[in-house]
Every structure is written in C-alpha cells, then in structure tokens.
N, C-alpha and C positions, 0 to 999 in steps of 0.2 A: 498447400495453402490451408492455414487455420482455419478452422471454423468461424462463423458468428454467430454474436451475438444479438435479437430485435431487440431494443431498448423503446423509447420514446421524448423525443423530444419537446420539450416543455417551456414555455414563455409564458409571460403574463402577458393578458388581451392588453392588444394597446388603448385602449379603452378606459380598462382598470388600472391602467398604469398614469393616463393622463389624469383622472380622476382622483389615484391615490398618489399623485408626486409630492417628493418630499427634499428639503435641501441634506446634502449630505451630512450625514451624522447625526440626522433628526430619528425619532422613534421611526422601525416602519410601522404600516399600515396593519388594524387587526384584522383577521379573515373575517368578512361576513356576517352580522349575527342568523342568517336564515339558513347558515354551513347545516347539515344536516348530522345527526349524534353519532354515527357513524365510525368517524375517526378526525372526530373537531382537532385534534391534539397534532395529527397526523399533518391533516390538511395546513392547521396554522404554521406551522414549522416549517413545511413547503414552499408556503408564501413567504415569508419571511426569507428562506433561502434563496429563493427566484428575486425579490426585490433586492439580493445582495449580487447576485449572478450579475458580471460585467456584460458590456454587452449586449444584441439581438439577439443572440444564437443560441439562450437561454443552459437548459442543462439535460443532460442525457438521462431518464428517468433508472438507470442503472447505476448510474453515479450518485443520484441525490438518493436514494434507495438506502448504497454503502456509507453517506457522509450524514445522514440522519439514523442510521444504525434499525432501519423498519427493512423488513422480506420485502422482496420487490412487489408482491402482490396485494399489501398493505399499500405502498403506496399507491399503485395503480387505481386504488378503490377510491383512493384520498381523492386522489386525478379526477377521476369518474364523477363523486361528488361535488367537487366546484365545476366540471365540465356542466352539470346539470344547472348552475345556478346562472349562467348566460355568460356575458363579457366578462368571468375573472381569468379564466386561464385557455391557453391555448395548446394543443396538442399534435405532436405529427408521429407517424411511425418513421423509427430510423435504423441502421443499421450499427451497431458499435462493437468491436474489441476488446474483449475484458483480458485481465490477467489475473491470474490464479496460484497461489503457492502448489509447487508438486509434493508428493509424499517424502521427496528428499528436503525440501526447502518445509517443509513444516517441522520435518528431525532437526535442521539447522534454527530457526524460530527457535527452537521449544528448548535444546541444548548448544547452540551457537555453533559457531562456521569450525570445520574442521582444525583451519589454520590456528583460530583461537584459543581452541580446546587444548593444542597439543602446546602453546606458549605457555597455556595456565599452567599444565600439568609439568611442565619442566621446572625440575629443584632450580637453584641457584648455581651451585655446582656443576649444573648441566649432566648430561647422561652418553653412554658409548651408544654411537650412533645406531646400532642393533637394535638396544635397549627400547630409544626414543622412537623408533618404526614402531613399537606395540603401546606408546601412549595415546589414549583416546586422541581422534584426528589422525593418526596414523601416518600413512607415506604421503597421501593427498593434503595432509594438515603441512607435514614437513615441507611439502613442493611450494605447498603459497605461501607460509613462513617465510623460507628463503628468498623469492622471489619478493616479498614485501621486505625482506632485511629486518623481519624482527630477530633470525635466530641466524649464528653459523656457525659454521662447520669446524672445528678444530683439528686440521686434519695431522696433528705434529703432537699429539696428546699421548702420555703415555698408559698403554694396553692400545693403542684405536683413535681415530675417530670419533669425537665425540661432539656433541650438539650442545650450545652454550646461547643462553639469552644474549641478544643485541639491542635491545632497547630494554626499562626498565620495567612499561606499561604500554598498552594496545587497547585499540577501540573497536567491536566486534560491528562495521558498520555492515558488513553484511547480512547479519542479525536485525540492526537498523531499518536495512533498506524492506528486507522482508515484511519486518514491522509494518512498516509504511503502504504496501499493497496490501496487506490483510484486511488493515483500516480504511482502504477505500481511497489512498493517496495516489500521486501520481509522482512517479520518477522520471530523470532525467533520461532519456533515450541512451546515453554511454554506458550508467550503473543497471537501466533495464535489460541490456544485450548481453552484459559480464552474466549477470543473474540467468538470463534464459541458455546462458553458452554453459553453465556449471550445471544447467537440468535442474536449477531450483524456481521458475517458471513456468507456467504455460499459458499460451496462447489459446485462446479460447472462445 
C-alpha cells in the first residue's frame, strides 16, 4: 500500500460565505482588509479559489498548493492567517493521495514517450527493422507503435524486414498527460493506471 499523503481540508466558514454571497458570475468577494502582510497575495488567491470550489467539501490544501503554483508551506501560513481573523475559513486535517512523475516519466516529459520518439525519428522511407531497434525509443518505442498502428512492419521488403510509417502525424499524449500531473491536474483513472503500469507514476 502507498504511502500518504496529510494535506488539509479547506472551506469557507459558513458564516463568510453567507455574508460574502454572490450571484454567479458576479466579482468574488476581496479577502479582508485586516488579512495580515504576511502573504495578503497568497491568502486572496485562496479565497478567491475556495469561492470557486463546487460544493461543501471544499479543497485539499495539497491540491490548491499545486493549482495556485505556492509550496505547500506558504500556503498553510496563508491558511493560518485568515484562521486568525475568526469566521473566514475553515480547516480540518485530512488524509490525501498525491501522484508524482518518476524519474522515468520526467525523461518522457522532458523528451517524449518512447513510442513517439522513435515515429519522429523514422525517414519516410522507413528503416530495416535492425536499423529502427536503435532509434531513440528503441524496442519499447517500436512495441507501442505498433500496438497504437502508427508504424508496421514490412515483412516482404527487399534485404528484411523493414519498419514503415502508418499514419502521417501523432499526438504525444502521453507527454500530455504527464504534463497535466506535474501541473497539479487530475486524470481520468484509465490514462492514470496506463501511466502508473509504464512506471512513469507514483503513488505517493
């Protein structure tokens, strides 16, 4: 079993929420003038995202952390200083899940998914399949190529074997999805399992 995560659960006091209601798509409400100088910037940004937060069940102080782009320990301070000012916010300790790119899934980030690598790097022409095992992405690039039907196999070529584009252009969404955790997004539990079963994941 994964480890966890402590985060903090976060709601606006219902108090300040009766106080500060507003019809949808009106300004929200500004934090406070007696916020303390602290992290005024922090804090407001906070409120602001909690009056957007669907919902009771507010938001995981891990989550608003990665989606306002502040160290979790910035915001906790924010947390801390509207805690002191009485009914704006409420707080609970909770237990949450994060996911994490591995040091493989950051190599894919940073240079793209195997499968994609070895699409780009094939001529037009295509290559004797020997050849195409030593293009960036390699045999693992080659296996989810085929298996996605961007590329096959020419097996009637003359010398060999040889490796031939099947489509003319590819989308490197496993790049994508990486993208999207790094930034604090959340995926769809099918593209999150492909991802943790490839070991560019972790549980955490």
């Amino acid at each position: 079993m994964a480890p966890s995560t402590t985060g903090t659960g976060l709601a606006p006091h219902p108090r300040w929420r009766r106080r500060h209601a507003h019809p949808p798509g009106a300004a929200l409400p500004a934090a406070p003038r007696s916020l303390p100088a602290m992290a005024p910037s922090v804090a407001e940004r906070l409120l602001e995202r909690l009056g957007q937060a669907a919902g009771p069940a507010g938001l995981c102080s891990l989550e608003a952390a990665a989606q306002l782009g502040v160290d979790h320990q910035t915001l906790v301070g924010a947390v801390k200083s509207l805690q002191a000012l009485g009914e704006v916010i409420e707080a609970e300790a909770r237990t949450a899940t994060r996911w994490e790119l591995s040091p493989e899934g950051e190599e894919v980030l940073r240079d793209g998914s195997p499968e994609v690598r070895l699409f780009r790097s094939l001529p037009e022409e295509g290559l004797p399949q020997a050849e195409a095992m030593k293009l960036p992405g390699g045999s693992l690039g080659f296996s989810k190529a085929m298996a996605n039907k961007w590329v096959r196999l020419d097996k009637g070529a003359a010398g060999g074997p040889r490796v031939l584009r099947a489509v003319p252009s590819v989308q490197d969404t496993v790049q994508q999805h990486l993208g999207q955790v790094r930034a604090g997004g959340a995926l769809p539990e099918r593209e999150r399992t492909e991802l943790k079963r490839r070991k560019l994941l972790l549980e955490v």
